[in-house]
N, C-alpha and C positions, 0 to 999 in steps of 0.2 A: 200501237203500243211500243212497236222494238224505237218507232223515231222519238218516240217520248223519251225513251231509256237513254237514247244518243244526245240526245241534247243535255240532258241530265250530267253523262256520261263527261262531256263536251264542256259544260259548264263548271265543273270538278276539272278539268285540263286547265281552263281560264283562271282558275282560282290559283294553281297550285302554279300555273305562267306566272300572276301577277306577286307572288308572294316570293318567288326565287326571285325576279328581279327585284323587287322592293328591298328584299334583304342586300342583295348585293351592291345595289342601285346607292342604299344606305350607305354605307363601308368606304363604296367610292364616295360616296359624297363629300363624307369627314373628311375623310383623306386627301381629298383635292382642295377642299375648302381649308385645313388645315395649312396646307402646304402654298394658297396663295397668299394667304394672311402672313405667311413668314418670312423673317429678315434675309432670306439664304431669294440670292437673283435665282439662280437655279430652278430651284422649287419651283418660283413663282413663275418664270417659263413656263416649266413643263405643265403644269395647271393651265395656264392661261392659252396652251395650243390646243389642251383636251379639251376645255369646254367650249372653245371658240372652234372647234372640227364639228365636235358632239351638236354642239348648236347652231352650226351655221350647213348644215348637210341633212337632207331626208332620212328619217327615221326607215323606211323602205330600204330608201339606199344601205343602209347601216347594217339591215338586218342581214342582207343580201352578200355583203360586203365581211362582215365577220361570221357568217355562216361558212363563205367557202372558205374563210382564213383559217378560221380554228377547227373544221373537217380534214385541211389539207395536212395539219399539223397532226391533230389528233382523232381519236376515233369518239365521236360523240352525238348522241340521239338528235333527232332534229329538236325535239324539245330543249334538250340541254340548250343547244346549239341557241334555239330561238331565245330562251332563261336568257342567257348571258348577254345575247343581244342586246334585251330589253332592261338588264343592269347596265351596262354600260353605258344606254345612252340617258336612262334617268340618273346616273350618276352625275351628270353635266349640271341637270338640274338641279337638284337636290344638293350639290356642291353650292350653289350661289344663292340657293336658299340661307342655308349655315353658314356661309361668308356673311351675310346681311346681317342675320339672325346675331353671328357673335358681335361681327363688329358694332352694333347698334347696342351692346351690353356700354353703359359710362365706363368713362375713363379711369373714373375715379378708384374704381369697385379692383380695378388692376393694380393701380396704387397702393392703396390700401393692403389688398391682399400681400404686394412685396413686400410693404413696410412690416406686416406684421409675421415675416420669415418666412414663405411660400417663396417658393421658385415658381417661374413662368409657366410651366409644367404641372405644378399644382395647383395652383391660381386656375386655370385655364381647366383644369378636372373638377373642382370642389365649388369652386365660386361661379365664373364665366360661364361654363357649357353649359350647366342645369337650368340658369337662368335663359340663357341662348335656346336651348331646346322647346319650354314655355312658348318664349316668341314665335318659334317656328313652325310649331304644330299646325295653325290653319292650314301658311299656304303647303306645308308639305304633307296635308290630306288635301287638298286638291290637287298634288301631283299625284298620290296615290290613286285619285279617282281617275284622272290622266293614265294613267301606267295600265289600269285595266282593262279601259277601253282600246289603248293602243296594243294590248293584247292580241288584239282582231287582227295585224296584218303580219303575225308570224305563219298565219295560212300561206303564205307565198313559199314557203320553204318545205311546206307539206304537215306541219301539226296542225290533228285535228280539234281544235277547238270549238269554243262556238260556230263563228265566222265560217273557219273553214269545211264546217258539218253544213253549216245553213249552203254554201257553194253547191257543197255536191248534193244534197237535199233538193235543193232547188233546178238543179238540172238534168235530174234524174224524174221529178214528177212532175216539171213543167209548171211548177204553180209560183214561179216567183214572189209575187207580192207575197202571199200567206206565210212565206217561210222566212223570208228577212222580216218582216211585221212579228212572227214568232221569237225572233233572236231577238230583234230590237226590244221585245218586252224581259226578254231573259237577262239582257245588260242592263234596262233600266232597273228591274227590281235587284242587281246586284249592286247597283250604284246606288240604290235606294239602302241601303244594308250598311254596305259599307259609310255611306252620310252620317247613317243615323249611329252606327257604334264610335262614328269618329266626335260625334257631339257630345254622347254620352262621355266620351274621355276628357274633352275639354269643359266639362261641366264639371268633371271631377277634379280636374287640376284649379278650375277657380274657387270651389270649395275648400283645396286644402290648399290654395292660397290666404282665401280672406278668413 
């Protein structure tokens, strides 16, 4: 009973990992994608080092890597620690999802929008994004299903999560297989959840599309 309650327990830690980084993950994302899309060299640097670090380096590594950076700076839970991790590095993604996502909005639609007295800035809030966001939804619900499973290896830094429950579960009662064959069913049906509320969303935006 008490390991049912921990995995439970475990599984509410997975949830509330994958949902700080998603949000944060978000925020960078605009932010970076905004900023590569734009006329300023600058910007478009700085962007272009983050998501070519973020994506060209192990997500382990990373975690590892901004855990003891931002402990050494400030004082903050392993969870936090691991949240912020796991925004930062789907930010990378999530960033080049929304570069795709706008730039693939016509040209035209940008025109338009200046000719008829919008600044770039409004254009780009009222016309451009909303349309851009539409396009983006698939793949950045399979980054979110990504982001939850990759959840699993903030264990290395001592949050106990699923993953990191099933570790010491598993090495305390000796039954290996039965306890990751447990988790594994515990990820599957949250990726199962998560699938299915992500469809129901896109079901409702092509409804109140057509």
């Amino acid at each position: 009973m008490r390991t049912y309650e921990g995995f439970l327990k475990a599984a509410l830690v997975t949830l509330k990992l994958t949902a700080v980084a998603l949000v944060l993950g978000t925020v960078l994302g605009i932010l970076f994608a905004l900023m590569k899309i734009s006329k300023s060299k600058i910007l478009q640097a700085i962007a272009n080092i983050y998501i070519s670090v973020i994506r060209g380096t192990p997500l382990i590594v990373q975690i590892m890597f901004l855990y003891y950076g931002i402990t050494s700076i400030i004082v903050l839970s392993n969870f936090w620690a691991g949240a912020i991790a796991l925004g930062v590095h789907n930010g990378a993604y999530i960033a080049e999802i929304f570069r795709g996502a706008i730039q693939g909005i016509d040209r035209g639609q940008r025109e338009a929008s200046l000719a008829l007295g919008m600044n770039r800035s409004q254009a780009m809030q009222r016309i451009i994004f909303p349309q851009a966001l539409r396009r983006a939804i698939p793949p950045l619900g399979n980054q979110f299903i990504i982001t939850l499973k990759d959840s699993s290896l903030v264990y290395v830094i001592g949050v106990t999560e699923l993953f990191g429950l099933a570790n010491r579960e598993a090495a305390s009662s000796f039954m290996p297989f039965e306890t990751f064959m447990v988790v594994g069913l515990y990820y599957l049906v949250l990726v199962l959840i998560f699938t299915g509320l992500l469809r129901l969303y896109e079901n409702k935006l092509n409804v109140e599309k057509s």
